[in-house]
Backbone as CSV, one residue per row, in Angstrom:
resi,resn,N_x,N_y,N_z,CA_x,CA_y,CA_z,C_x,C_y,C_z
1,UNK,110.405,188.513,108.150,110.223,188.706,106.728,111.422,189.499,106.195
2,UNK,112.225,188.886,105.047,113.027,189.296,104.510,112.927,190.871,103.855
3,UNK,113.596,191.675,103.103,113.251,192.868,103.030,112.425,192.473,101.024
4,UNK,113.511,191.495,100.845,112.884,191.227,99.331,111.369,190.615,99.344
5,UNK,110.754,189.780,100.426,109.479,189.471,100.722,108.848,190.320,101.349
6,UNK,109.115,191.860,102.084,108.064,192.518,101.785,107.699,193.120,100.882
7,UNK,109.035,193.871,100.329,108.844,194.362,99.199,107.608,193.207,97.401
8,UNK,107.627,192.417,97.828,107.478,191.590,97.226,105.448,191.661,97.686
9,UNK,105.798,191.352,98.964,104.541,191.492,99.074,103.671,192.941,99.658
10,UNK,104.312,193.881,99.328,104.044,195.230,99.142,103.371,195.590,97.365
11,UNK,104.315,195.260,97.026,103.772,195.054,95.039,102.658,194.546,94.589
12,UNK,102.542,193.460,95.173,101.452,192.692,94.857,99.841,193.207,95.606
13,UNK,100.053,193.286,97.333,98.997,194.096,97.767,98.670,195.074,97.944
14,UNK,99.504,195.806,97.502,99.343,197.836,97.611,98.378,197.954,96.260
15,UNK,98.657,197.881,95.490,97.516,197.840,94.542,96.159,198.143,94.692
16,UNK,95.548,196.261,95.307,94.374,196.271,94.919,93.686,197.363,96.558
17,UNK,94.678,197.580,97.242,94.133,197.554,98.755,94.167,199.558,98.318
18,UNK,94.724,199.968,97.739,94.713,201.400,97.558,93.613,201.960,96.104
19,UNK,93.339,200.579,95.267,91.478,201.107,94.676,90.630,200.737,95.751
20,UNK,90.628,200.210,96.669,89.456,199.967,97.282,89.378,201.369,98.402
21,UNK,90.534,201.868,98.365,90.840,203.546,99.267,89.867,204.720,98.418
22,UNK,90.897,204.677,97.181,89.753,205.097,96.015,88.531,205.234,95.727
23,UNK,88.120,204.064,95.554,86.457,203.310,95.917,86.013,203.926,96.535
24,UNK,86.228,203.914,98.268,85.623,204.508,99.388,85.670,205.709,99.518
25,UNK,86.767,206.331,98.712,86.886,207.748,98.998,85.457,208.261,98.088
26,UNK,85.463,208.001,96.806,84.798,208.618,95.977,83.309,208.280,96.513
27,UNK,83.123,207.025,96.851,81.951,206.595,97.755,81.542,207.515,98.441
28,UNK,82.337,208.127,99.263,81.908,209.313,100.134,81.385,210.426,99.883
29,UNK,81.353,210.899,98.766,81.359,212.108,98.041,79.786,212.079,98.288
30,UNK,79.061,213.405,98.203,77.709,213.548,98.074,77.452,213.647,96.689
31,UNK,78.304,214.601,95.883,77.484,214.151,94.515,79.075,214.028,93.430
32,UNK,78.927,213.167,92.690,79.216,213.247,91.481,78.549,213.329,90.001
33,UNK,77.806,214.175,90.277,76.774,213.825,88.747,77.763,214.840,88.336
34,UNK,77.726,214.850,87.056,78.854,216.027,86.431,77.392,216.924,85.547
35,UNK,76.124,216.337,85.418,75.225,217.365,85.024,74.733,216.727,83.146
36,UNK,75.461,215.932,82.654,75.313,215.221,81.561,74.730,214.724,81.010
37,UNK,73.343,214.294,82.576,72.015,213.462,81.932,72.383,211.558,81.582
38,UNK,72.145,211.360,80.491,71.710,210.112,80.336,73.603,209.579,79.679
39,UNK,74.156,210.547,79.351,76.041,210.301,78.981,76.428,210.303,80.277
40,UNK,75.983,211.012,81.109,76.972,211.070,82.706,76.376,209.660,83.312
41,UNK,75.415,208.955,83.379,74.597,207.787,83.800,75.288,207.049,83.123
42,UNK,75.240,207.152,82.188,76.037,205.802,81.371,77.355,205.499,81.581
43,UNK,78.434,206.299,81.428,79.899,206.668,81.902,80.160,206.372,83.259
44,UNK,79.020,207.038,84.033,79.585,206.511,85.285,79.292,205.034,86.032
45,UNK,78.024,204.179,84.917,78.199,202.400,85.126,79.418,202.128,84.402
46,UNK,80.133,202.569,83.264,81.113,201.789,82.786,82.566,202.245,83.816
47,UNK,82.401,203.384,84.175,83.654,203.164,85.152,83.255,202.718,86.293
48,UNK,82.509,202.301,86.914,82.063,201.413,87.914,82.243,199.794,87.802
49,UNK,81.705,199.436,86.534,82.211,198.049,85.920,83.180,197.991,85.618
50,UNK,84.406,199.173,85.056,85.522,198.942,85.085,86.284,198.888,86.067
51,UNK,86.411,199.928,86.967,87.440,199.560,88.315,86.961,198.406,89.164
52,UNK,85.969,197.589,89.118,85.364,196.681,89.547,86.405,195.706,89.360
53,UNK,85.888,195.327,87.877,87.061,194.392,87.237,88.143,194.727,87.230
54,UNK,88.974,196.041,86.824,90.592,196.545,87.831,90.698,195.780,89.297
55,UNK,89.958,195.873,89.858,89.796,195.364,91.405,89.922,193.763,91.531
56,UNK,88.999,193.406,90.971,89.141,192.367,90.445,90.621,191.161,90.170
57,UNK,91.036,191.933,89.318,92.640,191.363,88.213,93.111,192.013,89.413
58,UNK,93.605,193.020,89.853,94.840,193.486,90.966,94.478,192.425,92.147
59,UNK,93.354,191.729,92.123,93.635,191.004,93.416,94.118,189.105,93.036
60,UNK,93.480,189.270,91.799,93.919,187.787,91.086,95.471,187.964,90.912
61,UNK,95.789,189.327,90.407,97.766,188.780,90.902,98.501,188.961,91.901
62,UNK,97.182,189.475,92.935,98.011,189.858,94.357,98.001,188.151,94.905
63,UNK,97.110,187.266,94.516,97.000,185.936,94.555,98.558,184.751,93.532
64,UNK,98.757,186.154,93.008,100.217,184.934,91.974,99.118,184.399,90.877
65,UNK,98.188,184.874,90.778,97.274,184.080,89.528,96.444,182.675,90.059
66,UNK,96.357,182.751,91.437,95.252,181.574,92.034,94.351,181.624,92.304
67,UNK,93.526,181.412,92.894,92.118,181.506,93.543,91.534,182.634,92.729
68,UNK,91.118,182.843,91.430,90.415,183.659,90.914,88.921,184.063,91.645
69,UNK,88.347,182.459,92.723,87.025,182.934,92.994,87.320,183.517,94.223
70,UNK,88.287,183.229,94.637,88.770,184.369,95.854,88.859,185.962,95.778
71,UNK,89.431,186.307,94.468,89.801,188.127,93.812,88.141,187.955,93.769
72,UNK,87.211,187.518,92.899,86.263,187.913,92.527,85.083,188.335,93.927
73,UNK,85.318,187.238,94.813,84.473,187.353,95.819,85.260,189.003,96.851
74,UNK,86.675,188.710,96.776,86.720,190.290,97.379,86.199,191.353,96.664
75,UNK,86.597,190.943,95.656,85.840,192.999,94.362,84.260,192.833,94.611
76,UNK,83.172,191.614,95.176,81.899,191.506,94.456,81.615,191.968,96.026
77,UNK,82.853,191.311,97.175,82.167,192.182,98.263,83.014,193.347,98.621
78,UNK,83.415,194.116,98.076,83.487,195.298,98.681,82.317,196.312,97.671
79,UNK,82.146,195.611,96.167,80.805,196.408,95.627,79.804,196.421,96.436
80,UNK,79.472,195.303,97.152,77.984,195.397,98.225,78.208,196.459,99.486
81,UNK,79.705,195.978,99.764,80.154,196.953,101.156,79.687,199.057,100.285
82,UNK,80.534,198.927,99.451,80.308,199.883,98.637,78.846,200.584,98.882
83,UNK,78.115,199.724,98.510,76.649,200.434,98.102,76.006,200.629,99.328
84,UNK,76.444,199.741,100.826,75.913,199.863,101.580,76.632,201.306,102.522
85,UNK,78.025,201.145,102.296,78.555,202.823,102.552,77.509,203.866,101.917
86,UNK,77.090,204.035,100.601,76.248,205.042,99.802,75.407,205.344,100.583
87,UNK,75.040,204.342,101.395,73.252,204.415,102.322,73.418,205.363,103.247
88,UNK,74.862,205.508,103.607,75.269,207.147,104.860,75.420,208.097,104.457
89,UNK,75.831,207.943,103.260,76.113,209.353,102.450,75.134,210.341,101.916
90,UNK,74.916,211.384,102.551,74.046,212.771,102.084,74.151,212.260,100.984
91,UNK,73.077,212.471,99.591,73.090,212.340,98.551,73.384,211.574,97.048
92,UNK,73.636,210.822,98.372,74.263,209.097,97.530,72.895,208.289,98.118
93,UNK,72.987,207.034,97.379,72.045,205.870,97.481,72.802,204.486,96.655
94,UNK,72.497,203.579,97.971,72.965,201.987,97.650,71.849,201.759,96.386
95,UNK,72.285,201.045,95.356,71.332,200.407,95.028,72.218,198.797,94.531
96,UNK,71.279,197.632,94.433,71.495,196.249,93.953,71.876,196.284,92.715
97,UNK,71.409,197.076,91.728,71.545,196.974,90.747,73.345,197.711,90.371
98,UNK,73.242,198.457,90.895,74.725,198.671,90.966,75.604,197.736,91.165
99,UNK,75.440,196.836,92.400,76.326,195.733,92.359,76.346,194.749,91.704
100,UNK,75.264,194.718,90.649,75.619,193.356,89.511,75.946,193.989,88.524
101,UNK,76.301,195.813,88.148,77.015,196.547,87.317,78.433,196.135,87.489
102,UNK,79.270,196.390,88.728,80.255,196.028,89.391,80.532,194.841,89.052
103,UNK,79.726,193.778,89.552,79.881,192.690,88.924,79.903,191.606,87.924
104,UNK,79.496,192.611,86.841,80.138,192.545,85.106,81.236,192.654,85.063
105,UNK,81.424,193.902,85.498,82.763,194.163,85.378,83.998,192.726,85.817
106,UNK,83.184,192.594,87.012,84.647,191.746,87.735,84.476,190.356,86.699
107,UNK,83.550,189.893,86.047,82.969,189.128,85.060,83.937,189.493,83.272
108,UNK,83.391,190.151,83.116,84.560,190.468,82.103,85.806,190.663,81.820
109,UNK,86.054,191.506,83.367,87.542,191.090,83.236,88.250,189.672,83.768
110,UNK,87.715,188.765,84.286,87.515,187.353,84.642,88.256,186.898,83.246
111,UNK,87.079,187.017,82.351,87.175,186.489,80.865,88.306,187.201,79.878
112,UNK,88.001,188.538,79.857,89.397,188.614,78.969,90.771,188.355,79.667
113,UNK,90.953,188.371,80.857,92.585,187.929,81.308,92.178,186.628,80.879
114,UNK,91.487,185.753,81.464,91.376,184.299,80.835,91.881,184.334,79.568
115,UNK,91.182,184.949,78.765,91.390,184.441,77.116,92.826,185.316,76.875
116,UNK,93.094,186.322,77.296,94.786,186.647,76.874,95.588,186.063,77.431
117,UNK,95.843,185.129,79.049,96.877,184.597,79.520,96.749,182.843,78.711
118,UNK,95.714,182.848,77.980,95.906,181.266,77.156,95.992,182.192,75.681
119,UNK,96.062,183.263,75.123,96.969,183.462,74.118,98.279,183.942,74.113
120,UNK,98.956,183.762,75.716,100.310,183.915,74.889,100.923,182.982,75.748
């Protein structure tokens, strides 16, 4: 491998492969409630559905923009891997419903790259 093809393919997979580091790290944690109630619950599904779908798109261009059901099926399984990590964690808990939170996310952002790479 040339030095411009790793580099090349360093760009493209360092990305999505260092949120899913992220992911797991924070996964690990025993608690993140910040104490907020029903704003900290809420905030923390939308950044869950969001880095989902981040996860998501970083792997659809680690693909060059192909196999979209390929990015989606990695982000939808590392959300399950995800929840099933939670199940070891002191004070964490897997739940299902989390992973079809996650998987809005990877759903929406599906759709808006769709609809912005056919508007320009």
């Amino acid at each position: 491998m040339t030095a411009a093809k790793a580099k090349n393919w360093i760009s493209r997979f360092a990305p999505p492969l260092a949120l899913m580091g992220v992911i797991y790290f924070l996964s690990a944690q025993s608690d993140l409630n910040s104490g907020l109630g029903t704003i900290d619950l809420i905030g923390r599904k939308l950044i869950h559905a969001t880095e989902y779908g981040l996860l998501f798109g970083l792997w659809w261009r680690a693909f060059d923009w192909r196999w979209p059901l390929a990015a989606a099926l990695i982000a939808v399984g590392w959300a399950i891997s995800d929840e099933f990590h939670q199940l070891s964690v002191q004070g964490r808990h897997g739940s299902p419903i989390d992973v079809l939170i996650d998987s809005s996310g990877v759903l929406i952002a599906y759709l808006l790259i769709r609809w912005r790479r056919q508007a320009v």
